[in-house]
LUMLUMDO-759308 format. One line per 8 residues: number of its first residue (from 1); for each residue x, y, z of C-alpha. Coordinates in pm, 1 decimal, padded with zeros to 6 digits. Example, Ala and Ser with C-alpha at 12.3 -4.5 7.8 and 13.67 -1.06 7.14 Angstrom:
<atoms>
1	01230.0:-00450.0:00780.0; 01367.0:-00106.0:00714.0
</atoms>
This chain:
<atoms>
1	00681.2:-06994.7:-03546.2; 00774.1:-06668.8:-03385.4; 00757.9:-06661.1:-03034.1; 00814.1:-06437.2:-02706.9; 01092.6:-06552.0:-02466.2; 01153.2:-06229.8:-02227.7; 00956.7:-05912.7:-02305.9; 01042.8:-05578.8:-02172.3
9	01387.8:-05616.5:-02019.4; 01326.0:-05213.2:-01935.6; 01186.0:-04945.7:-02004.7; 01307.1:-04574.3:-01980.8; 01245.6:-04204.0:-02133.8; 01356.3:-04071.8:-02432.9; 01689.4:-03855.6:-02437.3; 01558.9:-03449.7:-02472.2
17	01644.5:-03359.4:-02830.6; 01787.8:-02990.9:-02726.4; 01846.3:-02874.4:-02349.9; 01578.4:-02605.3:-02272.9; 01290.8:-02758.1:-02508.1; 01011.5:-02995.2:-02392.5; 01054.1:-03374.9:-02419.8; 00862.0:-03536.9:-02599.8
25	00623.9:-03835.6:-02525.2; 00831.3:-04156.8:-02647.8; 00970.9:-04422.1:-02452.3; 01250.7:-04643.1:-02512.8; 01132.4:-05034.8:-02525.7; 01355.5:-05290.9:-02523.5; 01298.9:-05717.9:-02560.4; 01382.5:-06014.1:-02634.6
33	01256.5:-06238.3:-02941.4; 01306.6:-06605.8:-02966.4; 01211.5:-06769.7:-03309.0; 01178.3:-07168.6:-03366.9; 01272.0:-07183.0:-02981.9; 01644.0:-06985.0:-03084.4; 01774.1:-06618.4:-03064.1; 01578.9:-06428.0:-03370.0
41	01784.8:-06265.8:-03629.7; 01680.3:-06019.9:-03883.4; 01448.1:-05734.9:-03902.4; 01058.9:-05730.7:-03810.9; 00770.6:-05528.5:-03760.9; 00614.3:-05481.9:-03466.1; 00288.9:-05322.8:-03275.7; 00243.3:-05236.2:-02999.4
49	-00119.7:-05152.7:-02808.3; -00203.5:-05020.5:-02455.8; -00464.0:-05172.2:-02264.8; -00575.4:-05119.1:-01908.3; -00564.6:-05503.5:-01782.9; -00317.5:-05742.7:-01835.2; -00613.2:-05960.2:-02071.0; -00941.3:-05884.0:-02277.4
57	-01067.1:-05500.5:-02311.6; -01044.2:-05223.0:-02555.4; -00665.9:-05049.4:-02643.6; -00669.1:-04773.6:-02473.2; -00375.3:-04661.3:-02729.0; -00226.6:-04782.7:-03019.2; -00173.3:-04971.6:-03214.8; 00169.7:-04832.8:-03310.3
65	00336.8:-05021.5:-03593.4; 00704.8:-04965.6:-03601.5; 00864.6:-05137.9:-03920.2; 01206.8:-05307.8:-04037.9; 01333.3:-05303.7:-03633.7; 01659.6:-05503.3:-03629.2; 01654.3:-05811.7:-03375.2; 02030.2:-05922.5:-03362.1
73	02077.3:-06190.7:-03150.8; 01736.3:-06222.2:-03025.6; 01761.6:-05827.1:-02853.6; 01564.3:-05548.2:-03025.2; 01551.0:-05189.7:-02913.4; 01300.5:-04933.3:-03069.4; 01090.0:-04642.1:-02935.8; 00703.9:-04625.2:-02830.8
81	00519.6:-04309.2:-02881.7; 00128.1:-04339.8:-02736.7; 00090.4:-03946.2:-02762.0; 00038.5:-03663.9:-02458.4; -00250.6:-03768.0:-02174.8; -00176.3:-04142.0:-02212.2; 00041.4:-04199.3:-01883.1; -00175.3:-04060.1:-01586.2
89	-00119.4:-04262.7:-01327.4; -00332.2:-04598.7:-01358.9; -00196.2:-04921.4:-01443.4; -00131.7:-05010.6:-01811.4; -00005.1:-05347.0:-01997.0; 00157.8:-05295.8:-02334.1; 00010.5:-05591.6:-02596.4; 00321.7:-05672.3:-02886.5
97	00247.4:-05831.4:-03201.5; 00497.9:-05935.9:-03429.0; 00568.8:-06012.0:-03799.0; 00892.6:-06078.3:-04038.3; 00979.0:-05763.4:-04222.4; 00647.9:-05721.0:-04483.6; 00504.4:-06061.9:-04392.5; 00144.3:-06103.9:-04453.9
105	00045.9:-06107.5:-04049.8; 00098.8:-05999.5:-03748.1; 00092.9:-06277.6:-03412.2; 00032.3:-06169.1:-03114.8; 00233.0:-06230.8:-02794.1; 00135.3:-06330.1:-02460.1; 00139.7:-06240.5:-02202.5; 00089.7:-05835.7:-02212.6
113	00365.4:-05695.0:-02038.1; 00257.0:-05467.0:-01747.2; 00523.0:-05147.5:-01767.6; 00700.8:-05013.7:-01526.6; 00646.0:-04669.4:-01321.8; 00920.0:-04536.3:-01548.4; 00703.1:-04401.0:-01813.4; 00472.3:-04226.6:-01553.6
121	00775.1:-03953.3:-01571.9; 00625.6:-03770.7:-01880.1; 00304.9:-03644.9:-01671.9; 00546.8:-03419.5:-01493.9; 00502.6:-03167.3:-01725.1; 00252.3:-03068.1:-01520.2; 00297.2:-03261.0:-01184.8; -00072.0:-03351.5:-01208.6
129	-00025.2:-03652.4:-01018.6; 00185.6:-03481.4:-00727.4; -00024.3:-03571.2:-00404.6; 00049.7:-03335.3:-00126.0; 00350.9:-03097.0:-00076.4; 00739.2:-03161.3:-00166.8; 00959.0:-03029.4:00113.1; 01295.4:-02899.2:00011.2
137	01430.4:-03135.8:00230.8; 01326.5:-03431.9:-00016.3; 01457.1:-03282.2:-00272.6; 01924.2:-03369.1:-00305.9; 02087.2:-03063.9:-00375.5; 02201.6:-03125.5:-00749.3; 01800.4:-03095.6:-00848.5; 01854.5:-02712.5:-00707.6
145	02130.0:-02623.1:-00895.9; 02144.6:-02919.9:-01148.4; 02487.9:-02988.8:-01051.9; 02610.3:-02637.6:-01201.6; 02794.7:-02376.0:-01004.2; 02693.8:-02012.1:-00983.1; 02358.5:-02027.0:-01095.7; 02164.1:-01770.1:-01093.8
153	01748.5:-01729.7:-00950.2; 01656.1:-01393.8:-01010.7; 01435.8:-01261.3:-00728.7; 01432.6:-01485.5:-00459.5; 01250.0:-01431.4:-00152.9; 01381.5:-01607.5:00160.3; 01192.8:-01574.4:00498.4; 01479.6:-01711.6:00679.0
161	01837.2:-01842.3:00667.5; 02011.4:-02062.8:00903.0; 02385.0:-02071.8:00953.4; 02612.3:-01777.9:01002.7; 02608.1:-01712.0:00577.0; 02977.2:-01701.9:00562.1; 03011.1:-01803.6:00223.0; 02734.2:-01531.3:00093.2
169	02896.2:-01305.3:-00175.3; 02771.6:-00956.0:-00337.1; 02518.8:-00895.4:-00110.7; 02412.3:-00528.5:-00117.7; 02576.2:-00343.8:00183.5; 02343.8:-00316.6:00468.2; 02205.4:00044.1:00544.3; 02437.2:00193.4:00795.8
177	02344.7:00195.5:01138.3; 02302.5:00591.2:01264.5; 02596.0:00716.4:01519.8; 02398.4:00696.5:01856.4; 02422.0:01002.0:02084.9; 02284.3:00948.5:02434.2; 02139.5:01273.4:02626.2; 02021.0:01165.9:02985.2
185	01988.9:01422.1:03331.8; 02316.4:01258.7:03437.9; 02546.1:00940.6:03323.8; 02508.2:00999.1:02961.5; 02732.4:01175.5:02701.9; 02539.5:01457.4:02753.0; 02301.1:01651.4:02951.7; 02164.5:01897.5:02708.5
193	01943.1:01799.0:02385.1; 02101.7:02086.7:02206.6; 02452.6:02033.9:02263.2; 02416.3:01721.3:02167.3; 02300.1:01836.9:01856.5; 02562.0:02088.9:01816.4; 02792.0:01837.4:01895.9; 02769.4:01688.7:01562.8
201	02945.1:01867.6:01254.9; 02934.5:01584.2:00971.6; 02591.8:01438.3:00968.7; 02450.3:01359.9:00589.0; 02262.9:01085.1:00416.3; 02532.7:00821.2:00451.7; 02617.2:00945.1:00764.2; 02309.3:00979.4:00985.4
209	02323.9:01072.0:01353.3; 02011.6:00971.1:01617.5; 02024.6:01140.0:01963.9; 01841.7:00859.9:02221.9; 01697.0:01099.1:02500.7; 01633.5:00906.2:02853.2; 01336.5:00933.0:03030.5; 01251.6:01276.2:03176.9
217	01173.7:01680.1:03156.5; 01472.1:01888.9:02956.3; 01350.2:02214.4:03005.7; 01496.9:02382.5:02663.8; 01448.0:02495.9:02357.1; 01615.9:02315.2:02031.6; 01667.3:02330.5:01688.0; 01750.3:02004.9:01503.3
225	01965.2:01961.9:01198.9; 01917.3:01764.0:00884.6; 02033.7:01394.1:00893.2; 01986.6:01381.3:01295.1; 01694.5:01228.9:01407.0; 01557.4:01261.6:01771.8; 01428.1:01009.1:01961.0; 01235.0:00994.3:02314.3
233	01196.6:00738.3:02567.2; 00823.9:00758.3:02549.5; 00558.8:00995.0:02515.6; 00472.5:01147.3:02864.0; 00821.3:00963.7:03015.9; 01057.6:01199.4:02780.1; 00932.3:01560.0:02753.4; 01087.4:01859.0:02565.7
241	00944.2:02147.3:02743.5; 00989.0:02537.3:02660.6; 00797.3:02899.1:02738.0; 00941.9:03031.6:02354.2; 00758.8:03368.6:02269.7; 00773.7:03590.1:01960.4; 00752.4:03287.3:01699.2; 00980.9:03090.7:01876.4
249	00909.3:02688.8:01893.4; 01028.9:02421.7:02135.2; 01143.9:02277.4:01862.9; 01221.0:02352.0:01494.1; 01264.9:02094.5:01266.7; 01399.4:02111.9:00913.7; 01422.7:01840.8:00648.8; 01542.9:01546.9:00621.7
257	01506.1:01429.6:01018.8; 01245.6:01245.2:01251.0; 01135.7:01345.6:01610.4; 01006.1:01039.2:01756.2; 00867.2:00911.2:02074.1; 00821.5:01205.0:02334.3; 00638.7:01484.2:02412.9; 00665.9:01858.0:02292.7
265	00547.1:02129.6:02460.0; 00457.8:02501.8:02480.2; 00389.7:02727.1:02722.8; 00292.5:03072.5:02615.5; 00291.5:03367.8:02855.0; 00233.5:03669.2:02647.5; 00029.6:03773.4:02293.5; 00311.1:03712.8:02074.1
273	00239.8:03354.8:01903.5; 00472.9:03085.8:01996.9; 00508.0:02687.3:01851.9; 00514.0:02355.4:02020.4; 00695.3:02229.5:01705.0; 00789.5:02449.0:01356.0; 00862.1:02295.7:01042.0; 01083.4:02488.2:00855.7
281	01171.5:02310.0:00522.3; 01116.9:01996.5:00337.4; 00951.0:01714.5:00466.1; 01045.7:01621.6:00804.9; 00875.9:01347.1:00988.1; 00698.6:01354.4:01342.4; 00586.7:01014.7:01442.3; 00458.5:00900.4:01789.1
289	00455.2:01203.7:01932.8; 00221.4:01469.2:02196.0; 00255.3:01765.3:02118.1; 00056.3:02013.7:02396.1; 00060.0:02355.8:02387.2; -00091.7:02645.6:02653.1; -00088.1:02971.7:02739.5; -00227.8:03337.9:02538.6
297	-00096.2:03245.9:02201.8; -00010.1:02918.3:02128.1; 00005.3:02716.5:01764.8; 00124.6:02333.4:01853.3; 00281.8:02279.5:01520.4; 00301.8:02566.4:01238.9; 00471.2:02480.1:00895.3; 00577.3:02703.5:00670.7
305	00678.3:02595.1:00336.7; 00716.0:02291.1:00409.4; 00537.5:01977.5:00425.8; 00569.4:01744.2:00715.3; 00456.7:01387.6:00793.3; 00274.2:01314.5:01092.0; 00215.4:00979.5:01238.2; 00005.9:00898.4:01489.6
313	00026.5:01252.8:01653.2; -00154.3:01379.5:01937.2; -00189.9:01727.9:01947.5; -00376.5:01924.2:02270.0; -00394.8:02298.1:02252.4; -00538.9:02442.5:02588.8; -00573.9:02822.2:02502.4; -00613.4:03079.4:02756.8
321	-00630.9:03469.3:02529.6; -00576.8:03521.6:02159.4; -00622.0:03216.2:01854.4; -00523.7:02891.4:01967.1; -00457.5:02634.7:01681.1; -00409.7:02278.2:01660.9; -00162.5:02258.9:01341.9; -00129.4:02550.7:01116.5
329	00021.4:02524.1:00766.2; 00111.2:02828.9:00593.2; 00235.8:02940.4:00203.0; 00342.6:02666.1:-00019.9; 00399.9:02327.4:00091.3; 00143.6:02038.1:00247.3; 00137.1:01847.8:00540.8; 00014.4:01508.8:00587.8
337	-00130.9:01376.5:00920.8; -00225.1:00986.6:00920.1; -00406.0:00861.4:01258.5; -00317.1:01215.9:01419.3; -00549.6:01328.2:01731.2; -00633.3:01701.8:01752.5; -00809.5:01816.6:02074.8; -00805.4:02262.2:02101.8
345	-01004.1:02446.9:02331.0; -00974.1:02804.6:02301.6; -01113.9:03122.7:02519.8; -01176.9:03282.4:02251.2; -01405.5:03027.7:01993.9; -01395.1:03207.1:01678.9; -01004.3:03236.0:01699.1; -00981.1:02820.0:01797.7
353	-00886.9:02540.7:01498.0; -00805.8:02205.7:01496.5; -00685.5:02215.1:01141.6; -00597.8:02527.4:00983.2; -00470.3:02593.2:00639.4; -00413.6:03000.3:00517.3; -00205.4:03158.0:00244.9; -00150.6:02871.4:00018.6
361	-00063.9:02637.7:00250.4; -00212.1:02252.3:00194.3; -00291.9:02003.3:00442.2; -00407.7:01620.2:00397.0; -00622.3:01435.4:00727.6; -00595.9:01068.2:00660.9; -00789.0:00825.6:00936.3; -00759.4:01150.5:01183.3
369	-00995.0:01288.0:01474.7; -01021.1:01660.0:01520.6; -01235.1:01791.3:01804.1; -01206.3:02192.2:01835.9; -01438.1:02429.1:02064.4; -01398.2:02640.0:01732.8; -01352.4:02529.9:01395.4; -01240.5:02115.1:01390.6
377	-01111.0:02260.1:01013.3; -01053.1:02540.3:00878.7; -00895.1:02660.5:00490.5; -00877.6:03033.8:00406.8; -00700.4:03278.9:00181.2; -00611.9:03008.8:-00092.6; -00539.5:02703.3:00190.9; -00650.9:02399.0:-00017.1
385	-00736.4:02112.9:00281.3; -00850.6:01748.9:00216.5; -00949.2:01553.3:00494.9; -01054.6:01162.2:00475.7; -01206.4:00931.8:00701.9; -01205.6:01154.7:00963.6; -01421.8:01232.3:01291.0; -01467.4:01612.1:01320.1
393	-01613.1:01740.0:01626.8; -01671.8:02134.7:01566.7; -01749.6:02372.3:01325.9; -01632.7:02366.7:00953.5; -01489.3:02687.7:00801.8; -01425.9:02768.9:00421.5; -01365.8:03134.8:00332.3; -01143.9:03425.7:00150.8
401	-01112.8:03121.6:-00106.7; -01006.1:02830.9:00068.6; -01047.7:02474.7:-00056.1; -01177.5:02188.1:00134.4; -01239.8:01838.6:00038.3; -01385.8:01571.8:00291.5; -01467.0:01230.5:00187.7; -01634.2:00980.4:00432.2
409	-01593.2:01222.2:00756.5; -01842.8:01190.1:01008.8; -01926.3:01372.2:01316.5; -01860.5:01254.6:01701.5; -02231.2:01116.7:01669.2; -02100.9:00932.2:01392.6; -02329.4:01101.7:01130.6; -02192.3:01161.6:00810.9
417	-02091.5:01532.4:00697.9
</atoms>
């Protein structure tokens, strides 16, 4: 008589066949066989079954018949292979039945033989039966790197890092920080906006320069340079103030530079136009800024060929003789306003615009408010204007071949136009 002394000394997975591929669903089994109360010798066949209690009930899986396994010594080792979705999680006992090599019949031993949580593994293929999250902090280091040095994660975002990072290699070098140039009414390097900008002879894109103005009034007129970048203590606390006539500007900005945080402003005395700001080339950026402009003749920001960016602008033109404009683009080029306020009240109504594009010149309102006593817009002689999302308070003026687009604008009632 064959019978069972100890059954299932362990269990474990199977060895992957390559590195990189799947495993597959086998197990390793291995036992013990006594036969005529002594250490079994020879080969046998066995089955194996799956059932969900440890008596009675259907097989769940199997049987498997594996044939002509050697028993040497009473110790047998062989593999188990149920197939994918068997191991989900509940408890199973494995039923073995056992016959000499191409006997007539199998006999069945008892007890089943609940297995251990080792086989569970193979359902994390798809962690299915991972119940809440796994912190980092469970996890030892060697499952991050699998015991290998310089591996490699592709893109990896990290929200933070403790430590100082000392032993952090290739990193990409950090955008240099811009030379700082302080401009104050006393204690500072200097006390003049433009020699501080004339101060600087080797600005460029790896080299930038910003000039930090303190709080209050610099009564001059200045003209920045590329790769220097201006910025105020405030708009209304830092204030770049100017009377320029004949075309002249408070301050003219070319490309490649931001004028941030202060006010600009214009006063006009006589009937030759004058800017708060002029943009003279490329795209320079004016961001958190109040620009005001007064007086006979007065244009708060005028761009010609070029196309600046403005950012949460506010622009008040308070006109007192000939046109008073808001922002004027002219010839080639487009500028871009995005949350801007324009607020222009000129004496004389049919010579006041908010936004005015002439000659070619484009212009783009984005999220913008425009109130004028004239025209809140205005695109002539070839201007091509789109405005969007905006609030326009005053008439609307397209003529001599101008081009205006408005999508979703409304008017200070909050009708649509």
């Amino acid at each position: 008589m064959i019978k069972q002394v100890i059954v299932a000394v362990g269990c474990s997975l199977c060895i992957l066949k390559n590195p990189g591929f799947s495993q597959g669903t086998a197990f390793t089994y291995q036992g013990q066989l006594a036969a005529a109360a002594a250490p079994a010798n020879g080969s046998y066949d066995f089955t194996f079954a799956l059932f969900a209690a440890n008596a009675g009930g259907i097989a769940t899986a199997g049987p498997v018949t594996n044939t002509a396994v050697a028993v040497t010594n009473g110790l047998f080792t062989t593999k188990i292979d149920f197939g994918p979705d068997v191991f989900t999680g509940s408890s199973n006992w494995l039923e073995i039945a056992v016959r000499a090599n191409g006997g007539d019949s199998f006999t069945t031993l008892a007890p089943r033989q609940q297995l251990t949580p080792t086989p569970y593994a193979l359902v994390a293929n798809t962690a299915g039966n991972l119940s809440g999250p796994l912190s980092v902090s469970q996890l030892p280091p060697a499952v991050v790197t699998n015991n290998q040095p310089n591996v490699s994660f592709g893109n990896v975002t990290v929200s933070s890092i403790s430590g100082n990072g000392a032993g952090l290699t290739n990193l990409p070098a950090a955008p240099k920080p811009a030379n700082i140039i302080w401009v104050a009414t006393s204690g500072r390097d200097f006390t003049s906006i433009q020699a501080a900008i004339n101060s600087i002879t080797n600005a460029s894109a790896s080299n930038p320069f910003l000039i930090k103005i303190a709080p209050g009034t610099f009564n001059e007129a200045i003209s920045m340079q590329s790769w220097v970048s201006i910025e105020g203590s405030g708009q209304g606390t830092t204030t770049i103030l100017a009377n320029p006539t004949f075309e002249g500007a408070t301050v003219s900005q070319p490309d490649s530079c931001e004028l941030r945080n202060l006010t600009v402003a214009a006063v006009n005395s006589d009937y030759s136009v004058a800017y708060g700001i002029y943009a003279a080339s490329g795209s320079p950026s004016i961001r958190n800024v109040t620009v005001s402009g007064s007086g006979t003749t007065i244009e708060a920001v005028y761009a010609q060929g070029a196309s600046p960016v403005l950012n949460g602008v506010t622009i008040t033109v308070a006109g007192t003789g000939s046109f008073s404009t808001g922002i004027h683009t002219f010839s080639s080029g487009t500028a871009t306003l995005i949350g801007c306020t324009i607020n222009v009240n000129g004496a004389i109504t049919s010579l006041a615009r908010g936004a005015f594009t002439y000659g070619g010149g484009g212009m783009v309102l984005k999220n913008c408010t425009v109130s004028c006593n004239g025209d809140s817009l205005s695109s002539e002689n070839a201007g091509v204007m789109k405005a969007v999302a905006c609030q326009l308070t005053g008439t609307i003026d397209v003529s001599s071949g101008g081009v205006l687009t408005k999508l979703q604008c409304y008017d200070a009632n909050l009708n649509p136009l």
